[in-house]
N, C-alpha and C positions, 0 to 999 in steps of 0.2 A: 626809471619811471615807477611810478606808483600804481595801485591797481586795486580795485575793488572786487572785481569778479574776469575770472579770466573768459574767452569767448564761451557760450556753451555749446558750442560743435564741435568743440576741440575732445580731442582722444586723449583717455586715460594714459599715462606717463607711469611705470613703474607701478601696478596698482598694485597694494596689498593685497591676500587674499578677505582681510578683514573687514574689505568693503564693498565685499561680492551685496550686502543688502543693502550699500547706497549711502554714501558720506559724500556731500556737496563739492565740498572743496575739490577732493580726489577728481571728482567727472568734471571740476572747470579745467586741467591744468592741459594747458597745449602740449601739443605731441612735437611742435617744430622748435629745436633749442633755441631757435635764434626769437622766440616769444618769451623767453626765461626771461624773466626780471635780473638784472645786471646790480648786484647788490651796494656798489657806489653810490648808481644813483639812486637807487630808494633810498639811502641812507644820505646823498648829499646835501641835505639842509638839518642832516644833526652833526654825523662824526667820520670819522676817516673809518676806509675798510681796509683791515690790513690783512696779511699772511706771510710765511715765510719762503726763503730760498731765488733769492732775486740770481739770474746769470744775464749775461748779455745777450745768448742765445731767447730767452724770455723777451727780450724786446726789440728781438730783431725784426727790419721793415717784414720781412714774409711771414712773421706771427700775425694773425688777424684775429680779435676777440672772438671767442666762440667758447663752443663745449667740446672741443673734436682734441684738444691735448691738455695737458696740463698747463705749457704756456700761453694758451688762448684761450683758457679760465684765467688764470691771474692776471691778462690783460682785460679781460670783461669787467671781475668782478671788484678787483683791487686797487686801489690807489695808495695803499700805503705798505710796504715792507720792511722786513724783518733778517738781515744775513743770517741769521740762527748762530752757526760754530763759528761764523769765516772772521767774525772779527774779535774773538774772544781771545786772553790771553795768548793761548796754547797754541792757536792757528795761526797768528801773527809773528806770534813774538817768543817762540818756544826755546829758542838759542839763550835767551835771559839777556842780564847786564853786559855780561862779554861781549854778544854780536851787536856790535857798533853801527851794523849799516842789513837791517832786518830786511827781507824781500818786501816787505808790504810797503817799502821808502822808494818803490820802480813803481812808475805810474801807471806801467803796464802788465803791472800781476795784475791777476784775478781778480781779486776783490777792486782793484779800483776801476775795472773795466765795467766789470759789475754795476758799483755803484754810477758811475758814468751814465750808463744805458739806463736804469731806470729814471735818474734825474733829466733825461731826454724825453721819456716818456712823461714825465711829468707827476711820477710816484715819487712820494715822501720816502728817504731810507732812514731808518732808525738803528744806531749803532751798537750793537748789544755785545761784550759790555765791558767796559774800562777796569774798573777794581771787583776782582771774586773772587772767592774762597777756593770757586774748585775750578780744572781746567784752567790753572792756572799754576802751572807747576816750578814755574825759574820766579814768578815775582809775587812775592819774595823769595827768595833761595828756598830750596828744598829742604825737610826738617832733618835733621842730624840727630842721633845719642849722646847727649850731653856727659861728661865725667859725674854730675849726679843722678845718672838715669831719668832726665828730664828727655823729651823727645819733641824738638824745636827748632825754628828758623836761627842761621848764625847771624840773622842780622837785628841789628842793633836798632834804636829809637833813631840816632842820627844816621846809620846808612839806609833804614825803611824811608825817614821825609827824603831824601837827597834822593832817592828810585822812586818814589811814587810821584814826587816833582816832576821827573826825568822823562816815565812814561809816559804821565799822562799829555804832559806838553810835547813830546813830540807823535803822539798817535793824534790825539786828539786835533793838532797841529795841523797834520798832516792832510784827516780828513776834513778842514775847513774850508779847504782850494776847491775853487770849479775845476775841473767838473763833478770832483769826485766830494762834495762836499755831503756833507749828511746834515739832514733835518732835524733831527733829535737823537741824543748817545745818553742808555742806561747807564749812567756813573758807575754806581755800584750797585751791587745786585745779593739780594738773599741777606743782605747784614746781620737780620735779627733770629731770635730765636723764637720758636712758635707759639710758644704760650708761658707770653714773661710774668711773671707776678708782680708787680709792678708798674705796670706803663709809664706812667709820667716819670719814673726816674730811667728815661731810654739809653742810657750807656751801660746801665748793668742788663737792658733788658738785649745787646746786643750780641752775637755770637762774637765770644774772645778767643783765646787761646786754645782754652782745653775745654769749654764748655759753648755750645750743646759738645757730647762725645762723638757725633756724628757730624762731619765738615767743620771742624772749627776754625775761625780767620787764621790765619798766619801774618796778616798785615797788623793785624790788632796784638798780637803777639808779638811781632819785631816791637810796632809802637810802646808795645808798655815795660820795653826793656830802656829805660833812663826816660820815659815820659808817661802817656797816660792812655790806653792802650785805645780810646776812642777816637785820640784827633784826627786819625786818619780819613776817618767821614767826611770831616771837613776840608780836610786840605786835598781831600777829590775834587771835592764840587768846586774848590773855590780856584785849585789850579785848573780846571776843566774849563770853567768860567773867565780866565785868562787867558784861555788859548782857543775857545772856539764859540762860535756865537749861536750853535745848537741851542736845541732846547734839553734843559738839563733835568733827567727826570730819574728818580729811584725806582727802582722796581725790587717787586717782594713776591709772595704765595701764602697762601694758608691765612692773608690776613680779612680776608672774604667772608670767614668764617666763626677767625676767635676775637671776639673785640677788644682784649686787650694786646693783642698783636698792630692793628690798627690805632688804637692809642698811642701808641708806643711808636709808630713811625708818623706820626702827625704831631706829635710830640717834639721829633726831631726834626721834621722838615720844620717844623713854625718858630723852632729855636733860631734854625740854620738863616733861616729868610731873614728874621730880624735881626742874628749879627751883622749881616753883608750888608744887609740896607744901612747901617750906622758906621760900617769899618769904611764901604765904596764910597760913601757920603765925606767922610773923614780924610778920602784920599788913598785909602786902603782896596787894590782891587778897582776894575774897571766899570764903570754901568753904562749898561745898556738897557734903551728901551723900546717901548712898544711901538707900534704904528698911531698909538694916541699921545706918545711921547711921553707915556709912563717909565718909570726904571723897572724894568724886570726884575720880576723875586731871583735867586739864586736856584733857588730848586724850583722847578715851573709845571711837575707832573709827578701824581704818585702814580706808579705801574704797577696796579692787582693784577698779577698772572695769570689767575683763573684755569689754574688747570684743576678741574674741578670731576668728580663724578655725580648721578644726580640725587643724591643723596643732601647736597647741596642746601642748607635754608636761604632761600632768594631772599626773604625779609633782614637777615644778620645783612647779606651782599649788600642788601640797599642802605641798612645801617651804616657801612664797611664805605660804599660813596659818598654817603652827608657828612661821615666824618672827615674825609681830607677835601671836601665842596667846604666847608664851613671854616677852613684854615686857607682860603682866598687860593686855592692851588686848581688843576685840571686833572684829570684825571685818563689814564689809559687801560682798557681791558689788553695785557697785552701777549698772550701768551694761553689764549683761550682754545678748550675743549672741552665738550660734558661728556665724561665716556660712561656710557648703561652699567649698572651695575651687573654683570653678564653672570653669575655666579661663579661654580665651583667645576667645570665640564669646560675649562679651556679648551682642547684641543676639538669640542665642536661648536664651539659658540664664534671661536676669534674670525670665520670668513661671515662678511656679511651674505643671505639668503632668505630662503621666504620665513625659516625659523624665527629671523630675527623680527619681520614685521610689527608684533606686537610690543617688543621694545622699545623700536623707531618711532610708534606712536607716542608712545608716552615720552620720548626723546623731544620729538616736536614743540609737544605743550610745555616740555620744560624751557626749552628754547621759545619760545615763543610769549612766552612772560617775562625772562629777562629779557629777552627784547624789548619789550614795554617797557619796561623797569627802567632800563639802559636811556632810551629815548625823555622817560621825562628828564632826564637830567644833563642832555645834549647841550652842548656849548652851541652847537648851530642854533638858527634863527628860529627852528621847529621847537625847541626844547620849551619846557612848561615852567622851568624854576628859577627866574630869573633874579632870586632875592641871593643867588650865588655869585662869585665874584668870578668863580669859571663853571667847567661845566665837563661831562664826557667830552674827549678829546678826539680816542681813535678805540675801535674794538679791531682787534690784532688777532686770529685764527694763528695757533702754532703746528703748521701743517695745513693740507689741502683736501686730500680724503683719505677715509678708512685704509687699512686701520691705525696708522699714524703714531705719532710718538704716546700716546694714549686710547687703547685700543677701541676703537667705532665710536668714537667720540666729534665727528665731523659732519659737515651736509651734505659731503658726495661721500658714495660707498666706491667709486671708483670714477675715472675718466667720464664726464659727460654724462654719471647717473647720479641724479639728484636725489638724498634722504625726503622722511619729513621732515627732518628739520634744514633744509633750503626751505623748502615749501614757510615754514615757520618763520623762518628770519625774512622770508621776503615781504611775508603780507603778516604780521604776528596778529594783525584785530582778527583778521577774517580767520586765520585759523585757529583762535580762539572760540569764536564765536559758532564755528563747524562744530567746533568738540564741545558745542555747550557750557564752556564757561566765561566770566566774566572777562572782558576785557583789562580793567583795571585794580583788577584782586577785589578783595570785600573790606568794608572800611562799617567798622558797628562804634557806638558810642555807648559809655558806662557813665553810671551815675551812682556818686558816693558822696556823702558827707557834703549836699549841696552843689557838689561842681561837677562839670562833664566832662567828662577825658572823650577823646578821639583815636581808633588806631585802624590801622588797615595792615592785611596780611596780601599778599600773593595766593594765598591758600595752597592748598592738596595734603601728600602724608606726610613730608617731612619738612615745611615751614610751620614758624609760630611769630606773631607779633607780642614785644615786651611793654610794659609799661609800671613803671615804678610806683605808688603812691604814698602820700604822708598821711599817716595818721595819729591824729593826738597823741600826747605825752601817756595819758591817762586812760588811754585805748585798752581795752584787756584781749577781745573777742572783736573780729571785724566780722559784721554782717552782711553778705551779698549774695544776694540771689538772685535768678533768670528775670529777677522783677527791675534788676537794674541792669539790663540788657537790651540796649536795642538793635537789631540787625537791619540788612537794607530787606526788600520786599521776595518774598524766595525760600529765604532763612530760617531756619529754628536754630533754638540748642538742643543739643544732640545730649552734654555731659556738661557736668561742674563736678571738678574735683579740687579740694584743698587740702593742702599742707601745711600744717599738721594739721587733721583733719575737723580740729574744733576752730579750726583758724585763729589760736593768740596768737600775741605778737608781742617781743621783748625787743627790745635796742638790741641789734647784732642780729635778730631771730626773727625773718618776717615770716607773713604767712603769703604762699602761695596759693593765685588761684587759679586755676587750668580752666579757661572753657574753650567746647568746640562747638561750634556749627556744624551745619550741613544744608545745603541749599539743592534744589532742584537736580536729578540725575544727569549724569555728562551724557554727549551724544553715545549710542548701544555700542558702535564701536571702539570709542575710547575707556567707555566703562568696564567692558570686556576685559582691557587690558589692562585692571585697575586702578586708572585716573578716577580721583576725588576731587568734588564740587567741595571740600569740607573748609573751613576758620578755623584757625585757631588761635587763640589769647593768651598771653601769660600774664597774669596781674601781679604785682609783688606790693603789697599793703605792710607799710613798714616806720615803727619810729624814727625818726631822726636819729644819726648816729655818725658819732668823728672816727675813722680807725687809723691808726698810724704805720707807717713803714718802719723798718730798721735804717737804722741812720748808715748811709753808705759814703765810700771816699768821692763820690763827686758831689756832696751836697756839702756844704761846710755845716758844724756845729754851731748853735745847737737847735739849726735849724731843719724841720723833719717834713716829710710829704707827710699829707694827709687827705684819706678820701673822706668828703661829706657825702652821707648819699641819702634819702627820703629827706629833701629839706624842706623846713618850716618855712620858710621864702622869707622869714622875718630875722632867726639869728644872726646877727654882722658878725663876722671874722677875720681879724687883721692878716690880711695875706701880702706879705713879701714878696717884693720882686728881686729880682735876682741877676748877676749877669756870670759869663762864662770868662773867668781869670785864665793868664795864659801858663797857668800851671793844670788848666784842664777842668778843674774845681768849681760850682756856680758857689756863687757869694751873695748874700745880700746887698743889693745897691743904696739902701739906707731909703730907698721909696717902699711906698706900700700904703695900701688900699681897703677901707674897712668897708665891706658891703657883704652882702648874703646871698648866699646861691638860690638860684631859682626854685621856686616853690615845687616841691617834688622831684626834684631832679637831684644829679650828682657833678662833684668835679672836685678832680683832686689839687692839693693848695699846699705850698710853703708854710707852714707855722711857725710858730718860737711857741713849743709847749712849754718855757717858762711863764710864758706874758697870763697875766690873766684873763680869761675872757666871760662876756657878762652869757650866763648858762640859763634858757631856761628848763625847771624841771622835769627830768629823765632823762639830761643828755649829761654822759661822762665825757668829759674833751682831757683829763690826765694822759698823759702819753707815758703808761704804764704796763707791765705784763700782760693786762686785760685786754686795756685797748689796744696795743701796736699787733700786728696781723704777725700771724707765724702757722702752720699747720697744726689744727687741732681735731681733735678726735669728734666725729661728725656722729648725729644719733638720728638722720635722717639724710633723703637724698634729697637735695633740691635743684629742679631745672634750671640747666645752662650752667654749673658747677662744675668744676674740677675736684681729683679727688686724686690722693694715692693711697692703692691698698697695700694692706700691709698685712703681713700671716702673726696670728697675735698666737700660733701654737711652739714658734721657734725663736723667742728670746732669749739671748744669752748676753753674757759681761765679757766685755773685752777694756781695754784700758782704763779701766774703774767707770765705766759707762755701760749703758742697759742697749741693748742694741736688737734691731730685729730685722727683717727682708720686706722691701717691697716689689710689687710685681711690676716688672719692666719690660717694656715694648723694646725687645730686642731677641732673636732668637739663638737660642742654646745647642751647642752638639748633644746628639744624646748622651753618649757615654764619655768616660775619659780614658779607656783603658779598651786594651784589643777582645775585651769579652763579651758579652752579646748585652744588648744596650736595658739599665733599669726599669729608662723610660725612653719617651720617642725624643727626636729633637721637640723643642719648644718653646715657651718664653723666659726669659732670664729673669732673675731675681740680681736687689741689689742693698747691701746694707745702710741702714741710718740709723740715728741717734736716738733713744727715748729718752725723754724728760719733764714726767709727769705727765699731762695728756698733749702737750705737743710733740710733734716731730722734727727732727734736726736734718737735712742731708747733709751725709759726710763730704767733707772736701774730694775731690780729685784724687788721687794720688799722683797725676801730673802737673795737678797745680799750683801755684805760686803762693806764701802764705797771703799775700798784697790783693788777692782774692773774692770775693763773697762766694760760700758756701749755697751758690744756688741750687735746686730740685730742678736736673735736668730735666727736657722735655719728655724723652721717653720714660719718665717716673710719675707723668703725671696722665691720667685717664676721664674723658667727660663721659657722664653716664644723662642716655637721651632717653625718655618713655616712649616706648613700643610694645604692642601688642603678638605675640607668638601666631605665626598662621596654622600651626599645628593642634589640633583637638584635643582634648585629653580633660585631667584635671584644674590645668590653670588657661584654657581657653576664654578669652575674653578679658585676663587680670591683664596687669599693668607689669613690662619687665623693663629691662633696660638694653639697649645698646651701649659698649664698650669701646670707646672711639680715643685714639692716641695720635697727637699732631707730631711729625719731625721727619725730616729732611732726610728721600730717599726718592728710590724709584717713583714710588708713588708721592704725591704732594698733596694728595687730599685726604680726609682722616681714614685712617686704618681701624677697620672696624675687627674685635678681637671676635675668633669663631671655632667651635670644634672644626677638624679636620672631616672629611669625610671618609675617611679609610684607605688614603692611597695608600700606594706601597711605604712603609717607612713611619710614616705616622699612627701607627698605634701598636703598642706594646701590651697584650695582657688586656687589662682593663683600662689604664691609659693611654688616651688620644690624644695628641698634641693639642695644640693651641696655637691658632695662626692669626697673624694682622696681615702679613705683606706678601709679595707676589712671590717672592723668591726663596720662601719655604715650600722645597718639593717639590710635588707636582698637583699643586693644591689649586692654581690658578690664580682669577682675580678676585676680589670682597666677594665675600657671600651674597646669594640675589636675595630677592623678596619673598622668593618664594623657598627658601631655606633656611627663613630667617630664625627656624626651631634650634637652628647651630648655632646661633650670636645674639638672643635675646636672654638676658639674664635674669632670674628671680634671684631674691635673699630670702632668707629666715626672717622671723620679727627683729629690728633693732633693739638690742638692749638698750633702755634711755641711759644708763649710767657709765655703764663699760663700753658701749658701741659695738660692743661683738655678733657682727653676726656671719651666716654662709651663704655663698654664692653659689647659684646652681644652673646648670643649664636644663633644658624640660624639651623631650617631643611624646606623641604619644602616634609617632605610625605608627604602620604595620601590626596596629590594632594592641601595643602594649607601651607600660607606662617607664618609660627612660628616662632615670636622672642621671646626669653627668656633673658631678661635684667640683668646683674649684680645689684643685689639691694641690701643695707644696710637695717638691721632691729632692732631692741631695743629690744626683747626679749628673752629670754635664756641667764642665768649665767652661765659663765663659772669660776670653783671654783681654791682659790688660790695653792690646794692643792689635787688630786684626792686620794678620800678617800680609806683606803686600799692601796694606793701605798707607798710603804716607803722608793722611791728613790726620787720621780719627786718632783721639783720644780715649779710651775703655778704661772703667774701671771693672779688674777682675773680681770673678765672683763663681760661688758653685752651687748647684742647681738651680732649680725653675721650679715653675707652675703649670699643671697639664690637668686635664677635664677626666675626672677621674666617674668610669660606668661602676653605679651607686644603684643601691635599692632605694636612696633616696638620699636628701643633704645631708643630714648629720654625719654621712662618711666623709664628709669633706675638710677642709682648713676653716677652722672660726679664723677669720678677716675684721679689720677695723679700717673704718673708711676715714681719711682724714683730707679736711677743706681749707683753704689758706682765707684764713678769715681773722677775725678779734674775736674776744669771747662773749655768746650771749650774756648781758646783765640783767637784774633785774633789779628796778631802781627802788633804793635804799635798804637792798642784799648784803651786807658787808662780807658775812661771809661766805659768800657766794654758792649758797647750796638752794639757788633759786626759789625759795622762800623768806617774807620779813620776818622774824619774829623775835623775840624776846634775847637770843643769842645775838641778834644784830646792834639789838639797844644796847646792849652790855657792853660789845665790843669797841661805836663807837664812843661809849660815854670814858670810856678808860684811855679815849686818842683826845679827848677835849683839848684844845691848845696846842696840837700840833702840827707843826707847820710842813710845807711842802720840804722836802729834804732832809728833815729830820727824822731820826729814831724815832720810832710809833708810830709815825705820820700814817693813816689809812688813807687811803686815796678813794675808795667806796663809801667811806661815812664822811667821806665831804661832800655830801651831795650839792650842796649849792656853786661849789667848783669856785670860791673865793679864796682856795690854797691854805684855809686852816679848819680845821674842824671845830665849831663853837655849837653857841646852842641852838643856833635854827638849824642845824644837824639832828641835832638830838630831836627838838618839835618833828621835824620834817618824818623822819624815822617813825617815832611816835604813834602819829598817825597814819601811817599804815601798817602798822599791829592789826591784825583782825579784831575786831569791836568785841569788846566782853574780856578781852585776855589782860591777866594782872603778871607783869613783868615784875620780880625782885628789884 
């Protein structure tokens, strides 16, 4: 049932103390559970409600829906389940290849009685999950020490297809029968790696062998031993798909969050769907179809996990839905929880109590917007966005109440006591509109260069809405001001801030623009507890610009990805299409397509940087050192960027190479030796490659040379703006949060922070440095209101060198404390963590710890580096960011040479006709600054 207002005689349920002065909602909510909103049916004309841990005992006749046990909440509020462990590898099938005749092939184990009883009651079971990395210990075999110190599956390319065949056909098989049949099975689960650089080339952006270092495939491993370590994606779906007539859906994490993680699996679902469609079509593989008597895609759901903390940006989540909505797929939240960022005081935070109230609140509104969120894009008949070919599917709870596999991250805090956030998810307008804000976030409109962009945010402190824009060739200085801002009624701007702060703008180099709102106060309650009515916008005002990838072994030569992004909606670009050979390899299929990406937007494209293509003025499309992306030395931070830091105080040569440390989300012993420790434990350090102002990650040392040399996850760090809550000198400046994506306890970003001095964590003047839960007794993320330990200043960037220091700042207890980013030499980090017999390590010795400073300069100069092409500026040749007289020189001495040859400049061909003549030289010319006489 739906509900507007609940009776108003009805008795306070659970009140906070925070509404001893009167929040509406709070005094409607019934005291009788059986008035609770049953969250099926509010929900049954968008998507399925699911949660985990289905038994028989849950649906047996004497369960009656209610609040009075756990199985008479998930008969109330659920119609859709989750076995959580019971059907994963390890639980079923843990005997391996050997055991011929597994317990789970007796109709009357567990899990099939299980899934029986729910399908009687008439809940959806979803099978989680067929192919994984972890919890998964016999398939493929367990890794071995190789005679070359390699540490790996014995199994082979052809014994991995003959077992993942074998499995998947008879589990999957298995559960197709009534009664124990399932509704939808996660194929494969967790594939990718968290922040690929790359996306559209998604085989390399997927977890292989030995990279990430943390969980890596072993199926992708046996695979690429005599094949090509990807196929196995495929021959999941497509042997799953032969054997059972579920719905077949990928599930991931963390891709909610980083957009190129989402690319990257949308990428491969829309590969996957349109082979099957042409192979089943061919006679290749069975099709089946819909109740409209469509053939079903091959993969038919992407599964964002959503195990999220609320640090969360709802605007990326909803980015993170349009992108796999617009590749004609459904979508599942399936594996959700938003757990408070509780701080640094585990041991009194983890029971829920009246302490917690004011968290709860803010819990609510966070729930309570992605509910909205969620809803417009509902496949039911309610949903608003019907220009989708699907829609949300099911939202899936992983767990029931507090404090659950992510601590107080649910709607009941126990048995029959409902959070605010039930209250939230049951009625998300009304409780919105109690805490005084917006129902449907704030949507403002900007006006530039003639045309008006549209963007709406979810708003509060840690969402921002993106919007890319083109501007001319011949743009130096983009101008915008609050004049070209309009809000809905309510609204001011609060700030405008640009980057760089004069706002030019070069091909590679836009200018951002930050602005926030603030609209009307939230209700005194929720305000109290730091809920913000605030917008926020990210503009990125930017020329047109082609950047290239490194040419990898699944793309054949010499054809290269390339991202177009601020496009002029008018340059054509011959884009190739391509199909997947059965050596694993995309090829060009000899078709291909000359048209232009949409005006302001981006998308990454097959090229032949041989071909010529018609350029207009200031765009470089050469697929050259410039243009192809690699990690360069960055002289500014800009929103939504990736970064690796790197200590520019300890370079040294090792195999005729310049080599230096970056800082790695991984944590260090303190010491190596039985004497009392340098430093505390804390973050590892890991070396790479210098060459010139890019950076190299070094290979593996378990890995294969057949390889790419990718920048593990935990090498790479996003730096978010935020404001310190602490007073002092830099109250009110602009710092950064520290946030590193990869596969652990936690799955949502790990936010980097001084320790607070437990035991063990500080040595002397140095204090560790912590991201994750299971350094110490440090607890969970830092909360908000400690945020003086995880907000980061720098020094000024140097524009040349990028050198600058990292610091952290509080100023209690009435004095001014810097804690300096500092490199340290002690503590091995090993190649191998012992006991684990998935991870892959590369060893390394010391870390990075927060070193108590009289101020930064006692810290490590740092250079921040962003995987980008290099800013140009057009008709630079020698790229020292100005034209002038050195540039005419250089290209009038390449007159006549052509692409591939000796001399050939690729900068002083600015017309991009593959030789340098003389409308090179004109072009150059003029823009010399007026007056200047060139030799």
């Amino acid at each position: 049932m739906m509900f507007n207002r609940f009776p108003r005689n009805a008795i306070v349920v659970a009140l906070p103390t925070l509404f001893a002065a009167g929040a509406a909602l709070a005094a409607d909510r019934p005291t009788n559970p059986a008035d609770w909103p049953a969250l099926k049916e509010v929900y049954k004309n968008h998507f399925l409600i699911g949660t985990t841990g289905p038994s028989a005992a849950t649906y047996a006749p004497n369960v009656q829906p209610g609040e009075d046990s756990a199985s008479a909440m998930r008969r109330k509020h659920f119609n859709a389940v989750t076995p959580e462990n019971n059907l994963k590898p390890q639980s079923i099938w843990g005997g391996g290849r050997t055991d011929e005749n597994p317990g789970f092939l007796n109709p009357a184990a567990g899990v099939n009685t299980d899934i029986a009883a729910a399908n009687a009651a008439g809940v959806k079971v979803t099978g989680h999950v067929l192919i994984w990395h972890n919890q998964s210990p016999t398939w493929p075999a367990a890794n071995l020490l190789t005679p070359e110190g390699l540490w790996e599956t014995p199994w082979d390319n052809a014994t991995a297809k003959a077992n993942l065949e074998y499995y998947v056909r008879t589990v999957a098989s298995h559960f197709d029968q009534e009664p124990r049949k399932l509704y939808a099975w996660d194929v494969v689960n967790e594939a990718f790696k968290d922040n690929p650089d790359n996306p559209s080339d998604w085989r390399n952006a997927l977890r292989s062998g030995y990279s990430p270092e943390e969980r890596p495939a072993r199926w992708a491993q046996a695979y690429a031993k005599g094949g090509k370590s990807w196929d196995y994606m495929y021959d999941a779906y497509f042997h799953a798909r032969q054997n059972t007539t579920a719905r077949l859906v990928y599930n991931d994490f963390n891709d909610n969050e980083r957009e190129s993680k989402a690319n990257a699996i949308a990428a491969m679902v829309k590969e996957f769907n349109e082979r099957y469609a042409a192979e089943s079509a061919a006679g290749k593989g069975r099709i089946l179809r819909d109740a409209n008597g469509k053939p079903r895609p091959l993969v038919e759901v992407i599964g964002t996990q959503g195990h999220l903390n609320m640090r969360l940006n709802l605007d990326a989540f909803e980015r993170t839905v349009k992108t796999y909505l617009d590749i004609g797929v459904d979508v599942d939240i399936t594996e959700l929880e938003a757990a408070p960022v509780l701080g640094l005081d585990k041991g009194q935070r983890i029971q829920n109590g009246p302490e917690m109230n004011e968290i709860f609140m803010a819990q609510g509104v966070y729930y309570a917007k992605m509910l909205n969120m969620l809803k417009e894009y509902a496949v039911g008949p309610a949903g608003k966005n019907r220009q989708y070919q699907g829609g949300v599917h099911r939202v899936s709870w992983w767990g029931l109440t507090d404090p659950g596999y992510h601590t107080n991250g649910y709607l009941w805090s126990a048995v029959g006591q409902p959070k605010e956030a039930y209250w939230a998810v049951a009625n998300p307008d009304q409780y919105l509109a109690d805490a005084g804000l917006p129902a449907s976030g704030v949507t403002a409109t900007f006006k530039y260069g003639g045309e008006t962009f549209s963007a709406r945010t979810w708003g509060g402190k840690n969402t921002h809405a993106k919007l890319d824009i083109h501007v001319p060739a011949g743009t130096k200085n983009v101008s915008f001001t609050a004049d070209n801002i309009s809000l809905p009624a309510g609204y001011a701007v609060e700030s405008i801030t640009y980057s760089p702060s004069d706002c030019a703008v070069v091909p590679g180099r836009p200018c951002h623009v930050t602005v926030k709102a603030r609209g009307a106060d939230p209700a005194p309650a929720y305000q109290s507890v730091g809920v913000e009515n605030t917008a926020t916008y990210v503009l990125s005002f930017g020329n047109m610009a082609v950047s290239w990838f490194e040419d990898t072994a699944s793309l054949q030569a010499p054809y290269a990805f390339a991202e177009v992004r601020f496009s002029d909606g008018a340059t054509k670009l011959k884009q190739h299409k391509t199909a997947n050979g059965p050596d694993g390899v995309l090829r060009a299929t000899g078709a291909s397509e000359t048209k232009a990406v949409p005006r302001h937007g981006r998308s990454t494209l097959v090229l032949n940087p041989q071909e010529l293509i018609a350029n207009p003025a200031g765009l470089r499309l050469n697929k050259d050192a410039t243009t192809t992306k690699a990690w360069r030395v960055a002289n500014r931070i800009e929103p939504g960027r990736t970064y690796m830091l790197l200590s520019a105080d300890s370079t040294f040569q090792a195999d005729g190479e310049t080599r230096g440390y970056v800082l790695t989300n991984r944590s260090k012993p303190a010491t190596t030796t039985s004497n009392a420790p340098a430093a505390p434990e804390s973050l590892s350090r890991t070396p790479v490659v210098l060459r010139g102002d890019t950076l190299v990650p070094l290979r593996n040392p378990n890995a294969p040379q057949g390889e790419p040399a990718l920048a593990q996850d935990n090498l790479k760090f996003m730096l978010e703006a935020v404001k310190s809550p602490a007073a002092g000198r830099y109250d009110g400046q602009d710092g950064y949060t520290m946030e590193s994506f990869i596969h652990g306890t936690n799955v949502y970003p790990n936010v980097m922070f001084r320790g607070n001095g437990a035991a063990g964590t500080v040595v002397g003047d140095y204090h560790a440095l912590i991201t994750r839960q299971q350094n110490g007794a440090e607890g969970t993320p830092v909360a908000d209101r400690a945020l003086d330990q995880a907000v980061w200043f720098h020094t000024p960037i140097d524009p040349k060198t990028g050198l600058t220091k990292m610091f952290l700042y509080t100023g209690r207890d009435g004095s001014d404390q810097h804690y300096a980013l500092k490199e340290v030499d002690s503590g091995d980090t090993p190649n191998r963590d012992s006991g684990n017999a998935i991870s892959q390590r590369q060893a390394a010795t010391g870390g990075f710890v927060a070193l108590r400073a009289a101020g930064p300069d006692s810290g490590t100069a740092m250079k921040l580096y962003a995987y980008d092409m290099k800013p140009y500026v057009y008709g630079d040749v020698d790229g020292n960011d100005v034209v002038a007289c050195p540039d005419l020189s250089a290209a009038k001495a390449a007159v006549g040479k052509r692409t591939g040859q000796a001399g050939f400049l690729p900068a002083a061909d600015v017309d991009q006709n593959g030789v340098v003549d003389i409308r090179d030289i004109s072009a150059i010319s003029r823009l010399i600054p007026a007056g200047t006489t060139c030799p």
